[in-house]
VOTORMAR-682869 format. One line per 3 residues: number of its first residue (from 0); for each residue x negated, z, y negated of C-alpha. Coordinates in nm, 4 decimals. Each point is the difference from the previous one (the first is absolute). Example, Ala and Ser with C-alpha at 12.3 -4.5 7.8 and 13.67 -1.06 7.14 Angstrom:
% VOTORMAR-682869
0	-1.2300,0.7800,0.4500 ~ -0.1370,-0.0660,-0.3440
***
This chain:
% VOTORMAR-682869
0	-1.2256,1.9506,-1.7426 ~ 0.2382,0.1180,-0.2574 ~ 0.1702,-0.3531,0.0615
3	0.0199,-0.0197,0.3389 ~ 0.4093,0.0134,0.0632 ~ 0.0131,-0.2505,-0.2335
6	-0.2548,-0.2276,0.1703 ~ 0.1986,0.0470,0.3260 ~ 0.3124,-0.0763,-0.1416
9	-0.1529,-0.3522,-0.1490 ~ -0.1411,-0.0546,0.3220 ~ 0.3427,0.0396,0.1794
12	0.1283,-0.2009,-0.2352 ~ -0.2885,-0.2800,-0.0023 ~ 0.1226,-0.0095,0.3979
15	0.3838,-0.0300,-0.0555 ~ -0.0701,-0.2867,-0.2269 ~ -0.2303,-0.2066,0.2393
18	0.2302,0.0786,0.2704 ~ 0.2335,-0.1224,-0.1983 ~ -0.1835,-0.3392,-0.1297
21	-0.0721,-0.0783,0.3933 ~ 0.3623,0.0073,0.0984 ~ 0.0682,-0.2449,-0.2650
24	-0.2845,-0.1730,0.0504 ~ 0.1030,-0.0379,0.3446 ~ 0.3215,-0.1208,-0.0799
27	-0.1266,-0.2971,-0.1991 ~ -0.1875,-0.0726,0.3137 ~ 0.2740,0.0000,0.1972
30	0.2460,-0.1812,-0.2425 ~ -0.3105,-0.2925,-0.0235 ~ -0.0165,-0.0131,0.3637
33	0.3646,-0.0311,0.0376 ~ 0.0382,-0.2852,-0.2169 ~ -0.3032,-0.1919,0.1445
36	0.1473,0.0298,0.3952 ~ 0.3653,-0.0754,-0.1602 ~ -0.1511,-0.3332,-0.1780
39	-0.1982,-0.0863,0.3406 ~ 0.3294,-0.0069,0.1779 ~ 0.1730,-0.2180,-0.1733
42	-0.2684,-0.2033,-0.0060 ~ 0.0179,0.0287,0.3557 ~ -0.3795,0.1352,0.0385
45	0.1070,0.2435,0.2580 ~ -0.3136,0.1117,0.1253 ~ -0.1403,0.0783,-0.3949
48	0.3391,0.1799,-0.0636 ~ -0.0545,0.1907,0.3034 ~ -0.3334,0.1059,-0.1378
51	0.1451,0.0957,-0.3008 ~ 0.3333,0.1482,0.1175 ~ -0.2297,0.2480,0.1946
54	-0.2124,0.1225,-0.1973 ~ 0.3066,0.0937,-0.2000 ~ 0.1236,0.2074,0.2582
57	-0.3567,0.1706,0.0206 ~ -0.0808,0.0988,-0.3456 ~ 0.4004,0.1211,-0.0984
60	0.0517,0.3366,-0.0029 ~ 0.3049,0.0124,-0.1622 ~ 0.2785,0.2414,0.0620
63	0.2695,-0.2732,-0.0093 ~ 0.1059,-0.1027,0.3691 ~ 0.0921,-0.2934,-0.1257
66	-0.3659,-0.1109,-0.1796 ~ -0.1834,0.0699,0.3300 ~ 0.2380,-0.1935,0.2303
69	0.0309,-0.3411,-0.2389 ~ -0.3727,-0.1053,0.1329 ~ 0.1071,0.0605,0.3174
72	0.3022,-0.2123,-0.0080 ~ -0.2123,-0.2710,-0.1107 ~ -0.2208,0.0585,0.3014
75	0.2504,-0.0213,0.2414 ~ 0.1459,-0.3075,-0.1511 ~ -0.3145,-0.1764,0.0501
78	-0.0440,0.1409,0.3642 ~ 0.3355,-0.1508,0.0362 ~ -0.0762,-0.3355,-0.1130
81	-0.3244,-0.0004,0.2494 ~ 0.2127,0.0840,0.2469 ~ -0.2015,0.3473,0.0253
84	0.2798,0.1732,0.1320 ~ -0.1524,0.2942,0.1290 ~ -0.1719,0.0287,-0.3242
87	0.2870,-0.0446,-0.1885 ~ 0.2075,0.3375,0.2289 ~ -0.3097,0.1814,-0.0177
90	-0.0281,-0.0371,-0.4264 ~ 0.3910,0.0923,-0.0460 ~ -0.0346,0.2774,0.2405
93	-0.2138,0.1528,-0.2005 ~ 0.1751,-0.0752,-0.3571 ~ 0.2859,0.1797,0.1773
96	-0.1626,0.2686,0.0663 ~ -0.0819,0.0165,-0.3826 ~ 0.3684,0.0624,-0.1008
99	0.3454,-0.0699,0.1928 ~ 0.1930,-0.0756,-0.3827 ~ -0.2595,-0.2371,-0.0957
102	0.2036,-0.3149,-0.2334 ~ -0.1980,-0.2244,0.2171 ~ 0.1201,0.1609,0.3454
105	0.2392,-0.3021,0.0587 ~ -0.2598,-0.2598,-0.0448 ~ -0.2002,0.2071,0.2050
108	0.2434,0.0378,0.3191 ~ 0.1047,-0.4016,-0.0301 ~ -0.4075,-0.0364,0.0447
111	-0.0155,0.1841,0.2869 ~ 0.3075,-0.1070,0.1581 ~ -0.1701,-0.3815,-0.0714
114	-0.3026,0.1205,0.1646 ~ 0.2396,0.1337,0.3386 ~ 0.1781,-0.3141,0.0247
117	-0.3133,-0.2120,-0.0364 ~ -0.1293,0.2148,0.2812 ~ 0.3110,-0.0542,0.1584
120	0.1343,0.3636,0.0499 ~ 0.3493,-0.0884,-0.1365 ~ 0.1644,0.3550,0.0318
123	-0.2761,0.1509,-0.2244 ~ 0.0254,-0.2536,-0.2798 ~ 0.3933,0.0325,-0.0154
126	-0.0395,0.3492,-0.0720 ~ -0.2803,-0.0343,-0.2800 ~ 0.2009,-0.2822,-0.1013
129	0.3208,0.2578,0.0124 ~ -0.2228,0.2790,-0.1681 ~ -0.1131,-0.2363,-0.3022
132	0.3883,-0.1238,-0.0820 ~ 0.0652,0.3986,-0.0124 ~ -0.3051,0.0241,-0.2615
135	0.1154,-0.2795,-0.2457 ~ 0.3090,-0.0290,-0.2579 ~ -0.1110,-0.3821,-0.0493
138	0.3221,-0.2016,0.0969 ~ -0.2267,-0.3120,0.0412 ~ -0.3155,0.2272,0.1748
141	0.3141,0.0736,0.2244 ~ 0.0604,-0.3249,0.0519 ~ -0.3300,-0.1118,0.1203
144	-0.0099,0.2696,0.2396 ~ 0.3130,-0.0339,0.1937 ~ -0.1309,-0.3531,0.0314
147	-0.3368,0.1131,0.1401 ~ 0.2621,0.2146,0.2511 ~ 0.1357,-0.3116,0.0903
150	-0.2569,-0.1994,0.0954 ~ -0.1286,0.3029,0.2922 ~ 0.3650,-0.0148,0.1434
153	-0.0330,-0.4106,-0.0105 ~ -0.3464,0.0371,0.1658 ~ 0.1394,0.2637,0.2062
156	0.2454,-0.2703,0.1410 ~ 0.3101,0.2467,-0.1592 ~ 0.1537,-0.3136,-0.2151
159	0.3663,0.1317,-0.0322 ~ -0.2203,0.3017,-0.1579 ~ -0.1773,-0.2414,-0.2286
162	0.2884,-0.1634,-0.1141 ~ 0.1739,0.3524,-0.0607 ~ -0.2710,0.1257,-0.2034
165	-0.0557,-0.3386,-0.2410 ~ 0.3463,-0.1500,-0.0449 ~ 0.1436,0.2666,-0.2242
168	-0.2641,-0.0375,-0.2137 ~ 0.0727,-0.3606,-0.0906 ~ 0.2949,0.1814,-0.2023
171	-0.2319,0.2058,-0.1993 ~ -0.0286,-0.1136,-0.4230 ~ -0.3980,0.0940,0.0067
174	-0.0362,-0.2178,0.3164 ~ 0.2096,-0.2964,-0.1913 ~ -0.2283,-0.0009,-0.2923
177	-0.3284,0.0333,0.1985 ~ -0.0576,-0.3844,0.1132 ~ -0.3580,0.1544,0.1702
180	0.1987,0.2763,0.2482 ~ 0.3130,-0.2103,0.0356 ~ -0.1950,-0.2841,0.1575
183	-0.1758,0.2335,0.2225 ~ 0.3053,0.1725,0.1236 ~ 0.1600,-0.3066,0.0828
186	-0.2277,-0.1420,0.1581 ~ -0.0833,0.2874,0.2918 ~ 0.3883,0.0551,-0.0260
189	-0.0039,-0.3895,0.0971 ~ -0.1957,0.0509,0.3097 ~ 0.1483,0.3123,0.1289
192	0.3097,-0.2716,-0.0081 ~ -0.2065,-0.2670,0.1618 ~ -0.1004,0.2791,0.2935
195	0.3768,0.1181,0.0200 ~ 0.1061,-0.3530,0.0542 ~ 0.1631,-0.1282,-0.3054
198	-0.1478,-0.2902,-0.0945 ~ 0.2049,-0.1170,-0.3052 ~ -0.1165,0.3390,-0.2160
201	-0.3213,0.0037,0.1315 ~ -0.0762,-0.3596,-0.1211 ~ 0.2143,0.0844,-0.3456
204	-0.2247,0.2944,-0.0825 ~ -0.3259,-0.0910,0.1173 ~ 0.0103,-0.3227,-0.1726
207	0.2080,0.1422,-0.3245 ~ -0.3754,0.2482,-0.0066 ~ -0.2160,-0.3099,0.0443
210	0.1565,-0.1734,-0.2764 ~ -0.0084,0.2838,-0.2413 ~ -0.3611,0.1078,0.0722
213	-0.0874,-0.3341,-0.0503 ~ 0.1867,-0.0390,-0.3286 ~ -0.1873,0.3556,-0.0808
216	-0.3868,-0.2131,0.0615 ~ -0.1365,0.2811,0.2060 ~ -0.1677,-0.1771,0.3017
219	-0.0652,0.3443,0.1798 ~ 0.3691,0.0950,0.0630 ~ 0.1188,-0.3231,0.0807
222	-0.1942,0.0647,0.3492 ~ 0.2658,0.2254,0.1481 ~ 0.2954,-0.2840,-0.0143
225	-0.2289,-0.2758,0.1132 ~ -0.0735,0.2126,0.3025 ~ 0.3749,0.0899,0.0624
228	0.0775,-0.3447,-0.0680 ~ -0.2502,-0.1269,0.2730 ~ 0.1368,0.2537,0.2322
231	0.3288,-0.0805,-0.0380 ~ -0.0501,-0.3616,0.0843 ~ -0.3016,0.0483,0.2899
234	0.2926,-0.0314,0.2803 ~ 0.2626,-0.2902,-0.1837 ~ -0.2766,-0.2223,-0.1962
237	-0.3631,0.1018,0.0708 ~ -0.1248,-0.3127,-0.2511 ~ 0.1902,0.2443,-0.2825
240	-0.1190,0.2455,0.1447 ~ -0.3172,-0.1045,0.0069 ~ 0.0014,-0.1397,-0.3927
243	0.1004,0.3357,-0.1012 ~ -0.2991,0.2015,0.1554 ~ -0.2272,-0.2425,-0.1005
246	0.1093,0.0697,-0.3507 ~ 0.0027,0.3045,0.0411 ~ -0.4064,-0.0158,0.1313
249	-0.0775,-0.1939,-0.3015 ~ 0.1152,0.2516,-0.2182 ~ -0.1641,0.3087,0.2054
252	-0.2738,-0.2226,-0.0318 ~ 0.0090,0.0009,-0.3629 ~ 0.0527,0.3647,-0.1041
255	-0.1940,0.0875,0.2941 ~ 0.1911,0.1696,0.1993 ~ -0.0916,0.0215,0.3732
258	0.2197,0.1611,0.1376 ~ 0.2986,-0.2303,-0.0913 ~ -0.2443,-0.3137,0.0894
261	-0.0221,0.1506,0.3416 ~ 0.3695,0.0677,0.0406 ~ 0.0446,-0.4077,-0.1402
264	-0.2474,-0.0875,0.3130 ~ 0.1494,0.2210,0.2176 ~ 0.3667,-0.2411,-0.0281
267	-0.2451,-0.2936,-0.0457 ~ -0.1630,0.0365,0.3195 ~ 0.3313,0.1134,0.2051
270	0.1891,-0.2968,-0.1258 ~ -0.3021,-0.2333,0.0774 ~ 0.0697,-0.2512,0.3237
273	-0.3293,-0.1972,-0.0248 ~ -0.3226,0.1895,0.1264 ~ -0.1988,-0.1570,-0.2830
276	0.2237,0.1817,-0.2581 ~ 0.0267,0.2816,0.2100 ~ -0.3788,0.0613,0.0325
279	-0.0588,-0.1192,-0.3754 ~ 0.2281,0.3113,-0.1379 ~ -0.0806,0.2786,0.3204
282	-0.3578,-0.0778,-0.1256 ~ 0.0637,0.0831,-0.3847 ~ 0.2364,0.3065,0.1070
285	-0.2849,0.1309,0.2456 ~ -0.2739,-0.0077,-0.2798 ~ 0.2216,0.1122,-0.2612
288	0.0663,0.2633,0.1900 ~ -0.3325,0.1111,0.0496 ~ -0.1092,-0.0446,-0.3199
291	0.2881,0.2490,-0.1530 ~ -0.1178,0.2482,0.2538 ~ -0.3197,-0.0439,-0.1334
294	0.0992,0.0754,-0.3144 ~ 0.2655,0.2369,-0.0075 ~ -0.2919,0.2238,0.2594
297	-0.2587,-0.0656,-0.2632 ~ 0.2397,0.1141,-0.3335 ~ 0.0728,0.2976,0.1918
300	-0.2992,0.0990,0.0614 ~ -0.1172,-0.0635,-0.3557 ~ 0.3021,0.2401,-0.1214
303	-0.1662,0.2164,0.2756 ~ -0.3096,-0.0081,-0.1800 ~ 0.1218,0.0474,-0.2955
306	0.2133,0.3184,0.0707 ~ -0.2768,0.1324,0.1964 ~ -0.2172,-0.0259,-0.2835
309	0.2738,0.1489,-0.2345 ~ 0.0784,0.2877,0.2050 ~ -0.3866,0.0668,-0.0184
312	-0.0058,-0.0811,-0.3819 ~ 0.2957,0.2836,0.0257 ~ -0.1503,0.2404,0.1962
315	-0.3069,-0.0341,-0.2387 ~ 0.1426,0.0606,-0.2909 ~ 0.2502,0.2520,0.1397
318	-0.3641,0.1741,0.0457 ~ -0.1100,-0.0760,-0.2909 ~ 0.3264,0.1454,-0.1498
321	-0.0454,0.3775,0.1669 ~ -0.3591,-0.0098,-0.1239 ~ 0.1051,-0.0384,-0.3538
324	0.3085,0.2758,0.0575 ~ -0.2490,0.2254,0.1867 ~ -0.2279,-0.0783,-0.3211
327	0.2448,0.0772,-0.2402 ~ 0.1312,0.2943,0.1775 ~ -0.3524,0.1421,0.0079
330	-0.0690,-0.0870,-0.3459 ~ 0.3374,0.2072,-0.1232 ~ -0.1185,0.2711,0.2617
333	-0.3452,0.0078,-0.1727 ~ 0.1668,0.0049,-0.3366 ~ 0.2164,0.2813,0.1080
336	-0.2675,0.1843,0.1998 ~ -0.2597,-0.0557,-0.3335 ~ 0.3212,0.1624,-0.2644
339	-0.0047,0.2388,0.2334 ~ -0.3190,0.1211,0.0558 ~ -0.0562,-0.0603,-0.4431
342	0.2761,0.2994,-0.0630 ~ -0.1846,0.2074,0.2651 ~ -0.3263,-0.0610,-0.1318
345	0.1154,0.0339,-0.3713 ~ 0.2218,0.3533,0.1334 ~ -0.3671,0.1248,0.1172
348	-0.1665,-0.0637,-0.2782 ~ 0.2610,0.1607,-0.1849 ~ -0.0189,0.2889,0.1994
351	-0.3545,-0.0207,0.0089 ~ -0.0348,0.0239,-0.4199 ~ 0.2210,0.2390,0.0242
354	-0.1947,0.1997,0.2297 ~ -0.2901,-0.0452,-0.2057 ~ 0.1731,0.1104,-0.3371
357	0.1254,0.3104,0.1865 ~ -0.3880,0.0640,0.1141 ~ -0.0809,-0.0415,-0.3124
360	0.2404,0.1882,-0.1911 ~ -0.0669,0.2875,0.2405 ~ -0.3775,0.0018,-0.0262
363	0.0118,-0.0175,-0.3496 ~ 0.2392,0.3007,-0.0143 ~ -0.2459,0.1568,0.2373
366	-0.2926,-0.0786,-0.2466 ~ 0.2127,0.1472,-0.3010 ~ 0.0899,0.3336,0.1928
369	-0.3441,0.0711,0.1092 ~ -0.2327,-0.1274,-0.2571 ~ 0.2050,0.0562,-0.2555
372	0.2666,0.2671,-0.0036 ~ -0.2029,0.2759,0.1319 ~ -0.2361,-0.0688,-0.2749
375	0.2621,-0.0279,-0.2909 ~ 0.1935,0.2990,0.1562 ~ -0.4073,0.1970,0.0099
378	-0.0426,-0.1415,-0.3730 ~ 0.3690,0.1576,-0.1108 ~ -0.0439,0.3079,0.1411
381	-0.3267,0.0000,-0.1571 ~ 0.1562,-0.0508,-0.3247 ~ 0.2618,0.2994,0.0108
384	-0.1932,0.2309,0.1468 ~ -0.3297,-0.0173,-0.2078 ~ -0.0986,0.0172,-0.3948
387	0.0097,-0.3477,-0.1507 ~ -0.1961,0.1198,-0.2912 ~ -0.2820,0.1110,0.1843
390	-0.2465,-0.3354,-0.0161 ~ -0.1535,0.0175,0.3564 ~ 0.4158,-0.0174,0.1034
393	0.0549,-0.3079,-0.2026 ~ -0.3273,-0.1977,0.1855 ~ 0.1373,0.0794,0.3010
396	0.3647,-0.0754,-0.0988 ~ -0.1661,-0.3496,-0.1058 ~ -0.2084,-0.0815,0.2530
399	0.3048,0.0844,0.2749 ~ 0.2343,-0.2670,-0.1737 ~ -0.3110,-0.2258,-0.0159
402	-0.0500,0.0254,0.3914 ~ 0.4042,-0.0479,0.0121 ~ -0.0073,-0.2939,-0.2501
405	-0.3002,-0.2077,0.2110 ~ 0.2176,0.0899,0.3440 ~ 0.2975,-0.1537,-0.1891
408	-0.1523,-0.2774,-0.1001 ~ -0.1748,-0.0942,0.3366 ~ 0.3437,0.0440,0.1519
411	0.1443,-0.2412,-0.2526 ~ -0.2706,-0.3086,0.0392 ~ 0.0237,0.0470,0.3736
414	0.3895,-0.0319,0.0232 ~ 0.0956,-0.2184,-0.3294 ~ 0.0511,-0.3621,0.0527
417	-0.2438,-0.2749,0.0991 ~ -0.0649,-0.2118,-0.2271 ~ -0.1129,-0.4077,0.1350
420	-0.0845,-0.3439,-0.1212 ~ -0.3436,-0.0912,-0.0449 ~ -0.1084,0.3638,-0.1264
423	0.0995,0.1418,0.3232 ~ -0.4011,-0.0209,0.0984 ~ -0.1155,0.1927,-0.3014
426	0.2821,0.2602,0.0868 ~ -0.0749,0.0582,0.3337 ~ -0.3702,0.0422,-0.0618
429	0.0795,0.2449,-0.2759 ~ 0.2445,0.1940,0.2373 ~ -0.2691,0.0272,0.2811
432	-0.2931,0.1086,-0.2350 ~ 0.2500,0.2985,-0.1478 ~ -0.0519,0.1746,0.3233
435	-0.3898,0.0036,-0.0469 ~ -0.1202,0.3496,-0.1125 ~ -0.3055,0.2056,0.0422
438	0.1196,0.1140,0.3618 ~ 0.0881,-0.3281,0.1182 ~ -0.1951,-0.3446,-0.0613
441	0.2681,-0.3832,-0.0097 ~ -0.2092,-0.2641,0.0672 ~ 0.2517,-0.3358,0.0097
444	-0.1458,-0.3734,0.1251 ~ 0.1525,-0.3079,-0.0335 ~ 0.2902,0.1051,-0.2139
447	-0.1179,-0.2315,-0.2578 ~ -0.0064,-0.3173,0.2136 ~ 0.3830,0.0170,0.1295
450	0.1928,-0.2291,-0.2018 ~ 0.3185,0.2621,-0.0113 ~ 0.1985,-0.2801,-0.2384
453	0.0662,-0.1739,0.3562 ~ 0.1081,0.2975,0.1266 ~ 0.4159,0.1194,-0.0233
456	0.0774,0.2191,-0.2062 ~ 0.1567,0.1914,0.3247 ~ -0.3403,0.0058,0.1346
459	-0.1532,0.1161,-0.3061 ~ 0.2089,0.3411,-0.0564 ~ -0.0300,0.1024,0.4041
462	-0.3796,-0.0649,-0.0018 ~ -0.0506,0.1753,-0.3472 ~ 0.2861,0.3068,0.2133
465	-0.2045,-0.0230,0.3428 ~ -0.3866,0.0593,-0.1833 ~ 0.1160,0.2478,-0.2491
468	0.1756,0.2321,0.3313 ~ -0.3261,-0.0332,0.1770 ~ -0.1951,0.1188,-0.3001
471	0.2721,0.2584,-0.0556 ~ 0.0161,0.1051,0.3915 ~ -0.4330,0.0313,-0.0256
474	-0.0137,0.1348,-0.2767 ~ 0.2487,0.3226,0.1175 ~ -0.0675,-0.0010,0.3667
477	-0.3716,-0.2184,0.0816 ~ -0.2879,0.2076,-0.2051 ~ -0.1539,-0.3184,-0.0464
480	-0.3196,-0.0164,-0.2084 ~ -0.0038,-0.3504,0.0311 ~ 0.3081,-0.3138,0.0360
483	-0.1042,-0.3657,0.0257 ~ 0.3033,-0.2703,-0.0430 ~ -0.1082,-0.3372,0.0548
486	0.2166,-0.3031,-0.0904 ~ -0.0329,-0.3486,0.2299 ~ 0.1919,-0.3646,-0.0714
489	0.0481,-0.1983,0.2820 ~ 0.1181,-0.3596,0.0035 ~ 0.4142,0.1224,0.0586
492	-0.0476,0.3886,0.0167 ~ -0.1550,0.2994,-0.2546 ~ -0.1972,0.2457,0.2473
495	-0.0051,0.3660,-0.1434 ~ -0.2787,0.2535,0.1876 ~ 0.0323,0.3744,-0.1281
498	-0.2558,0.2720,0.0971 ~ -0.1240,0.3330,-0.0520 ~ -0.1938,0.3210,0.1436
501	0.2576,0.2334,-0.0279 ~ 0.0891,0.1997,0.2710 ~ 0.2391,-0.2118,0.1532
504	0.2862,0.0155,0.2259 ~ 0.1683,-0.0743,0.3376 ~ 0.1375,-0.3711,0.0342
507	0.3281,0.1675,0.1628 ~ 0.0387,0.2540,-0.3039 ~ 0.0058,-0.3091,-0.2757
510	0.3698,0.0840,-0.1182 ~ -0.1275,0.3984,-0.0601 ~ -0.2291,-0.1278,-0.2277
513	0.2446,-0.1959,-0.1971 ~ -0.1592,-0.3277,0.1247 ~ 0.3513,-0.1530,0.1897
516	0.1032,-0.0868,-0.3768 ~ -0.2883,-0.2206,-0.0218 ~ 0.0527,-0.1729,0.3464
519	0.3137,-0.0425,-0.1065 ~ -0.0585,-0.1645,-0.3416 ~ -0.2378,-0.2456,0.1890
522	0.2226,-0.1107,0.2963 ~ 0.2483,-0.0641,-0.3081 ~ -0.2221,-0.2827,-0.1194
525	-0.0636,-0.1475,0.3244 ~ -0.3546,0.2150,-0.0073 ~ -0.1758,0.1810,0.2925
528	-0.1419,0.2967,-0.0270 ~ -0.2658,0.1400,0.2279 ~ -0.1221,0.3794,-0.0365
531	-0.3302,0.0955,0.1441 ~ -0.0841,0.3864,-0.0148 ~ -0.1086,0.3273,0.1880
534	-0.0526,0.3746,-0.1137 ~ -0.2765,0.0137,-0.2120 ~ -0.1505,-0.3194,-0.0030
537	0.2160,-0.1978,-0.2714 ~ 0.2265,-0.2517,-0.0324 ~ 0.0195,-0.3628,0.0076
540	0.2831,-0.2031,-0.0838 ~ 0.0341,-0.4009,0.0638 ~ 0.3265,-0.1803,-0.2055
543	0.1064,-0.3891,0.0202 ~ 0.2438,-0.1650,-0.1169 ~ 0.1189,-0.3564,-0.1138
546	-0.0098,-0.1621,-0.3410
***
């Protein structure tokens, strides 16, 4: 017990360090997650990325804003790209609400304004679009989003506003060097001209996009000037008009892009004259159509599914994270409680031996001043007062300081140190048989059988204490002719009975008859003591303790 604060410090520490070890456990987790949703994007696995991406999101519990929100950027992005809009405002909402200084806040306002202009509220995506140019220092980030501005004021119908917005940045030197974003911006900036009536620049930039995109090899983006292109000659030559969108479906086709291939059928089937052509493409737009519904309803409610069952994977382990506080907490409580409750103990046994030594020291001073003094004080004046020469003076003078050597003596064996170890036995049966006389007969049992090596040396000395007082306390008080002390090993206890025909006592009068200091001795060994006695017919005296 001795080592006890130390034990409790280890212990505290033991915790720190696997508290420790799990966050960076944890973070390997997340980093390994990370990487395996980032490589499933690129590789265009959306749905596995997804997985990944989210689980991500669960298990971080990082205090960087920026850690937590980077999965669910990547989740919105790939709401986004199956057109999961309300998925895609519902997973930056909440990424927002994480931290407004976030370094991905711009990326996350341009995805929400995406995912209000796809749902067609135009005012609300200007604004997000508005509120992620205010988050970004990116002069080409900048550039991308004043052209996402422009498109909602060309769908909008606004094309003096469209033109306003995109022509000055034609002048900028990151827009001149950045083939990718210059094509784009001349190309809506083309149509805005087409819808505002001239013709000439229209035709120049929508065509000067086509042929760079083209000279680029990225089939995907040259959709948007095919389409313009096919607009722009549905009402002056519908058979370019029509060679253009069918392009344009071909290559929808091919990097499977529905909605694009039903925009191309849409001009297809308004600039068709013939019923046969115009039933042959309404028929391909119709199913198309219903098959992206299809689709698009089943992806979102697979994301459904899969955020349900993360938010329940979250919840879980959001339990299972209070359990292990409320564990932890109560372990350090315990710990606490335990130091506690060690210091009192140890402060009451302190006080206890204490109290003992003082009981002691006192009894034995007791002993000295009246067995001994009055007789040494009897013996001196003795000595002055009579004739030392005479012989019958001398015998008596000798036999007095025999009678005060034997008290001495008793009074030494009874209060000098206990000695243990494996003689201990022999000891204590020696001890007990020094009380026999010709008044009173000691008859011991069992002694012999206890194996007192397997018993503390603690034990030893307050058994050895506890016998010799109740030999001491019948031996001034009891009148007992005759004291039987039996001795009893029991598989995880010693059992200790004690009686004699003295004249006894009353239970309630034990500490009058010096018999608390035994109690006392016994309750310090984790013993019970029970006293059984009434004037005049004895006492008996039951002890147990533990091994």
């Amino acid at each position: 017990m001795k080592h006890f604060p130390f034990l409790f410090l280890f212990l505290l520490f033991i915790s720190c360090d696997n508290f420790k070890n799990n966050l960076l456990n944890n973070k390997d987790e997340y980093e390994t997650l990370k990487k395996k949703g980032y490589d499933k994007f690129m590789a265009e696995d959306y749905d596995s990325s997804y997985f990944y991406f989210d689980q991500a999101r669960i298990i971080c519990n990082s205090n960087n804003p920026n850690d937590r929100i980077y999965p669910m950027l990547f989740l919105a992005d790939i709401q986004k790209i199956k057109s999961d809009f309300n998925g895609v405002e519902e997973t930056v909402t909440e990424a927002l609400k994480i931290s407004e200084n976030s370094k991905f806040n711009s990326n996350l306002y341009n995805l929400l304004g995406i995912s209000y202009e796809e749902k067609l509220d135009y005012d609300k995506a200007i604004k997000n679009y508005r509120l992620s140019l205010k988050n970004t220092s990116s002069e080409k980030y900048k550039i991308i989003i004043n052209n996402n501005i422009g498109v909602i004021y060309l769908k909008k119908g606004n094309y003096p506003k469209t033109i306003q917005i995109l022509e000055p940045l034609l002048k900028l030197d990151t827009l001149k060097h950045d083939r990718v974003e210059y094509a784009r911006i001349i190309d809506n900036l083309g149509f805005a001209y087409f819808n505002n009536g001239d013709k000439n620049k229209a035709y120049h930039y929508i065509s000067e996009s086509l042929r760079i995109r083209d000279s680029l090899g990225d089939e995907y983006k040259k959709l948007a000037p095919l389409m313009h292109l096919a607009r722009f000659f549905k009402d002056s030559i519908t058979s370019e008009s029509n060679r253009f969108a069918l392009n344009a479906y071909n290559i929808a086709t091919k990097v499977n892009s529905p909605d694009d291939r039903l925009e191309a059928l849409d001009i297809l089937i308004r600039n068709s004259f013939e019923i046969g052509q115009f039933k042959k493409y309404y028929h391909k737009f119709s199913s198309l159509k219903d098959s992206i519904e299809f689709v698009r309803q089943t992806a979102k409610n697979q994301f459904a599914n899969i955020k349900y069952n993360s938010d329940k994977a979250i919840k879980e382990k959001e339990k299972e994270r209070v359990q292990k506080e409320r564990l932890g907490i109560s372990l350090i409580l315990f710990m606490i409680i335990s130091t506690l409750i060690f210091f009192l103990i140890r402060s009451k046994n302190k006080r206890e031996k204490l109290k003992i030594a003082y009981t002691t020291e006192t009894r034995i001073s007791k002993r000295l001043h009246d067995e001994l003094a009055n007789d040494v004080f009897n013996t001196m004046t003795f000595i002055e007062t009579q004739d030392l020469q005479n012989k019958d003076n001398k015998e008596s003078i000798l036999q007095d300081l025999d009678v005060i050597y034997d008290k001495a003596r008793n009074i030494s064996k009874q209060t000098s140190g206990v000695k243990t170890g494996k003689d201990f036995g022999n000891l204590l049966n020696e001890m007990l048989m020094s009380y026999k006389s010709d008044e009173v007969n000691i008859i011991k049992k069992g002694s012999n059988e206890i194996n007192w090596e397997l018993i503390s040396a603690e034990k030893q000395i307050e058994i050895h204490r506890v016998l010799q007082e109740l030999l001491v306390n019948m031996k001034k008080y009891s009148k007992a002719e005759v004291v039987v002390i039996g001795f009893k090993e029991q598989e995880k206890s010693i059992q200790i009975s004690y009686s004699d025909n003295g004249v006894g006592f009353e239970k309630e009068k034990i500490t009058k008859n010096g018999l608390q200091n035994v109690e006392n001795r016994i309750h310090s060994i984790k013993g019970t003591i029970i006293f059984e006695s009434e004037i005049n017919k004895g006492v008996k005296i039951n002890i147990e303790f533990p091994k």
